[in-house]
C-alpha positions in Angstrom: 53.2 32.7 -22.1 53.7 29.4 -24.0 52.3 27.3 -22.0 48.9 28.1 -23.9 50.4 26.8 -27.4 50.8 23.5 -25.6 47.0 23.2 -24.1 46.1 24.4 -28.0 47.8 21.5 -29.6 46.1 19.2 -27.0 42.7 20.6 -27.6 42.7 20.3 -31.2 44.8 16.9 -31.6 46.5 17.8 -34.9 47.3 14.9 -37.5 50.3 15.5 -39.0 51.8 14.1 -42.1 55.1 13.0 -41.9 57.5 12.1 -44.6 60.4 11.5 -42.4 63.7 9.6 -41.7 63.4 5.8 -41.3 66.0 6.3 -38.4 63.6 7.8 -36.2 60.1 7.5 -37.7 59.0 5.8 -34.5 60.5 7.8 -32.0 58.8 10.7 -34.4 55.2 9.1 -34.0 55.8 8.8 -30.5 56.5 12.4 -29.4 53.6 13.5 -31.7 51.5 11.3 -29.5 52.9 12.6 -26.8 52.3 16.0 -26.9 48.7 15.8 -27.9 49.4 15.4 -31.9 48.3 12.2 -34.5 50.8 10.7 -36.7 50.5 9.6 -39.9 53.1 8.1 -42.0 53.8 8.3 -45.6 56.4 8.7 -48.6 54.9 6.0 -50.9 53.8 8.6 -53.9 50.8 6.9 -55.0 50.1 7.8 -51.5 51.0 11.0 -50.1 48.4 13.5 -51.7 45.5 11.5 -50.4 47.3 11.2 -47.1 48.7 14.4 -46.9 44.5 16.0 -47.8 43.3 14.8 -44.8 45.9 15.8 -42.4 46.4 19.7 -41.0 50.4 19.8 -41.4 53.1 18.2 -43.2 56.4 17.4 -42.1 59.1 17.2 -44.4 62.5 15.3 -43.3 65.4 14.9 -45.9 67.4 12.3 -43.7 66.8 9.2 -45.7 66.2 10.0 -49.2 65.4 7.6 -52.3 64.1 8.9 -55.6 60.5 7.5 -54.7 60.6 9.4 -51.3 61.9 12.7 -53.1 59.0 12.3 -56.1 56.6 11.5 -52.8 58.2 14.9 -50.8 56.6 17.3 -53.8 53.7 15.6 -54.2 52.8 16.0 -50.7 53.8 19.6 -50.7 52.7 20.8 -53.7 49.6 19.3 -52.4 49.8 20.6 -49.1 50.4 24.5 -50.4 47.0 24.1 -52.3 45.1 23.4 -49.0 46.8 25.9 -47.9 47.8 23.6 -45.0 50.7 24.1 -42.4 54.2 22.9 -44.3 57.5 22.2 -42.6 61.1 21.2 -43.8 63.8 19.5 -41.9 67.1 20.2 -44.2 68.9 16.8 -42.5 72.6 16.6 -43.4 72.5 19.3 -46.3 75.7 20.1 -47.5 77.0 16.7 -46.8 76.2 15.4 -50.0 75.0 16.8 -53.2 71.9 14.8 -53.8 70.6 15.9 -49.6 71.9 19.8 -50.7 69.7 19.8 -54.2 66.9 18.5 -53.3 66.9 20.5 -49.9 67.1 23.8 -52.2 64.8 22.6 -55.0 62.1 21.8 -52.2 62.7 25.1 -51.1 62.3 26.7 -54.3 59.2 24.6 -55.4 57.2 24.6 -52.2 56.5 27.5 -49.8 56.8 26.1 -46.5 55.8 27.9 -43.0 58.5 26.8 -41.1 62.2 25.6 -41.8 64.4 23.6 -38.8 67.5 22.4 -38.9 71.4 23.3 -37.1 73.2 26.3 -38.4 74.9 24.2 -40.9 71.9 22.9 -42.5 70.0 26.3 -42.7 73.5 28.1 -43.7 73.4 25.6 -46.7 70.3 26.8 -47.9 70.8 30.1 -47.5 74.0 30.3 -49.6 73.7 26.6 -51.7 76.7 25.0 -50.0 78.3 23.7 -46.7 80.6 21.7 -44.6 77.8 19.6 -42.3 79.6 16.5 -40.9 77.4 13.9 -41.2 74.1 15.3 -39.2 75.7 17.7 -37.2 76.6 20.9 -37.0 79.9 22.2 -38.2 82.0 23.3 -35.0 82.7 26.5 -37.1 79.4 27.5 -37.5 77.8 26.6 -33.7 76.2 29.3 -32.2 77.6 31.0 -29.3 77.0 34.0 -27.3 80.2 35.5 -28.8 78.0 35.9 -31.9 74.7 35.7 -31.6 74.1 39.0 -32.5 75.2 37.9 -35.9 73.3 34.8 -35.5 69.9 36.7 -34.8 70.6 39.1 -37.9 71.1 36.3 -40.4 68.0 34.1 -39.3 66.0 37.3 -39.9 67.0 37.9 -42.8 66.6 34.5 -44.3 63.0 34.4 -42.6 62.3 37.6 -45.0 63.7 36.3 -47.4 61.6 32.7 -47.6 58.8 33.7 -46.2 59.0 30.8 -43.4 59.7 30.8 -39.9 63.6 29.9 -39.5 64.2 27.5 -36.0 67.9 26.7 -35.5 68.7 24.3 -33.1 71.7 23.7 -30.9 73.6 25.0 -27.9 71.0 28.0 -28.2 68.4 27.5 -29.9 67.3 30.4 -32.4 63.2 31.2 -33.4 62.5 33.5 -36.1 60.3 35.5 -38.6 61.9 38.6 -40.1 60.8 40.8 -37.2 61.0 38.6 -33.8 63.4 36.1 -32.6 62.9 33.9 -29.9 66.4 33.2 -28.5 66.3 30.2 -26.5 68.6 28.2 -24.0 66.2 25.1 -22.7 68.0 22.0 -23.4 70.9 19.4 -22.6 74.1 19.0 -24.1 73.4 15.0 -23.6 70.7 15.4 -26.3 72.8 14.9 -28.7 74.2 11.2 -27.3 70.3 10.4 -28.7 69.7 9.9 -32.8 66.7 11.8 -33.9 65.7 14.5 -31.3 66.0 17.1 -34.4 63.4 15.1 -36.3 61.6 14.2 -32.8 61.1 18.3 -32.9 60.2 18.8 -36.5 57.1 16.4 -36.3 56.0 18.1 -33.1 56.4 21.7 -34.4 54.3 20.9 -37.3 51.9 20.1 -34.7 52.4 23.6 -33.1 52.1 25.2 -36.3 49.0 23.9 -37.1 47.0 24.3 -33.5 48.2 28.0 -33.2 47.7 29.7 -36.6 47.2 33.0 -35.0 51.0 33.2 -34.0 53.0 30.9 -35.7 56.5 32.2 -34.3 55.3 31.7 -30.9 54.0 28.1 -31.2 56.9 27.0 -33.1 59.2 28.7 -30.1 56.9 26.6 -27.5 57.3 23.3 -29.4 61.6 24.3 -29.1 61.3 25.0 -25.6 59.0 22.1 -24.8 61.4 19.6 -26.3 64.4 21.6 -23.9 62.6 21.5 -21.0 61.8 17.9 -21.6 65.6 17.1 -22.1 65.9 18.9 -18.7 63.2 16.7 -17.0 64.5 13.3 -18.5 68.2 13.5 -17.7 67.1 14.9 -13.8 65.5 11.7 -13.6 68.5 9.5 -15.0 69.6 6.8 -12.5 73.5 6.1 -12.4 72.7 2.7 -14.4 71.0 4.7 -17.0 72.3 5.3 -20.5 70.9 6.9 -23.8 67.8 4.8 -24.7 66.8 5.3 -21.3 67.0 9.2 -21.8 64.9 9.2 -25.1 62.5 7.0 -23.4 62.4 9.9 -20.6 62.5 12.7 -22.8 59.1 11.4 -24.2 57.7 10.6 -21.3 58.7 14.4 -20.0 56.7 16.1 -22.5 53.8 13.3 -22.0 53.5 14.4 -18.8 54.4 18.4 -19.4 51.4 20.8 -18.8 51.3 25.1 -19.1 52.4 25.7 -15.9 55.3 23.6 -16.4 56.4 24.9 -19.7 55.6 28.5 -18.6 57.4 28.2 -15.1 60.3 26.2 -17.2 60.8 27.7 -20.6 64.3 30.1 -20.7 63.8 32.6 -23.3 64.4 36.3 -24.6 62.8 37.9 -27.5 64.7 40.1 -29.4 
């Protein structure tokens, strides 16, 4: 069960590195408190490889980039892949512009990273070097549905083989994969996405999940998806009519605060195929 990847992260108390969007670096901090992790924050690259040393994981968020921030992304990694420590990119808004699509592939090229999130428009523009992401979001054309997930599965798969990292896409159904497994997931609220940052909110806290379960990456990278669903779940069942969308992050936090195993094991909604 998953519930056991969440008690893991709480015994250890990961810190995790995170060079992440100025959007959301609080809200980021936060939910890596909340579910047992430490944040640290960092892009400065004088900086990041002394911060980055001491830390188990590195999180890795394109989603406000400046040339110091981008020199201060492969610092850290580079640094991070010689510790041999827990690595993960978030491709934000790839293929909207050219500067967030090159640097997103260079990364990808120059650092080996265990695990790679982002919606199927991000992680379709690093697979094949181009896209059509609006903004942040997710093309409409390329949502995953049930009508396709078969296909869905197949490509994730085979971009896991061919990387090396675990491949998470997020969205209506959420996708978890190495070349052999995927987790196909269905935890979550369409009113998630009223809320800036619960993509980055969930790439600080899988790094966490990576780096307290090393004996099964894919499945503590699937908990950390189905613990932020199941947390969206929580918070919007305990929305009051006067509520609105800080309310809901504030809940949605709180949720996986208060989440334990037999919550996340009696709540998570998954298949494996």
């Amino acid at each position: 069960m998953l519930g056991e990847c969440l008690e893991n992260v709480r015994k250890l108390v990961p810190l995790v590195h995170n060079i992440t969007n100025y959007v959301t670096v609080n809200d980021v901090a936060n939910v890596l408190l909340a579910c047992g992790g430490s944040p640290i924050m960092s892009d400065e690259p004088e900086d990041v490889e002394d911060i980055t040393t001491i830390c188990g994981g590195l999180n890795i968020n394109i989603g406000t980039l400046n040339l110091s921030s981008i020199k201060g992304m492969f610092l850290a990694g580079k640094r991070a892949n010689e510790l041999d420590h827990k690595v993960l990119l978030d491709p934000v808004g790839a293929g909207a512009s050219a500067l967030r699509t090159n640097t997103a592939i260079r990364l990808l090229d120059e650092i080996k990273f265990t695990a790679i999130r982002g919606n199927i428009s991000e992680i379709r523009t690093l697979a094949f070097g181009s896209g059509t992401t609006r903004g942040v979001d997710a093309d409409v054309a390329d949502s995953v549905t049930e009508d396709i997930l078969d296909q869905a599965v197949s490509f994730v798969k085979s971009f896991a083989k061919e990387t090396g990292s675990i491949i998470a896409v997020t969205g209506a159904i959420d996708l978890v994969s190495d070349d052999v497994r995927c987790y196909v997931i269905r935890n979550g609220r369409k009113e998630m996405g009223r809320i800036t940052g619960t993509g980055c909110q969930l790439s600080g806290m899988m790094t966490a999940f990576l780096v307290a379960n090393p004996d099964d990456l894919l499945k503590g990278a699937a908990a950390s998806v189905c613990t932020m669903g199941l947390a969206g779940e929580i918070g919007w069942d305990n929305m009051r009519p006067e509520d609105g969308n800080s309310t809901y992050r504030n809940r949605i936090i709180d949720a996986i605060y208060n989440m334990d195993k037999e919550i996340l094991d009696k709540g998570a909604r998954y298949e494996v195929r």
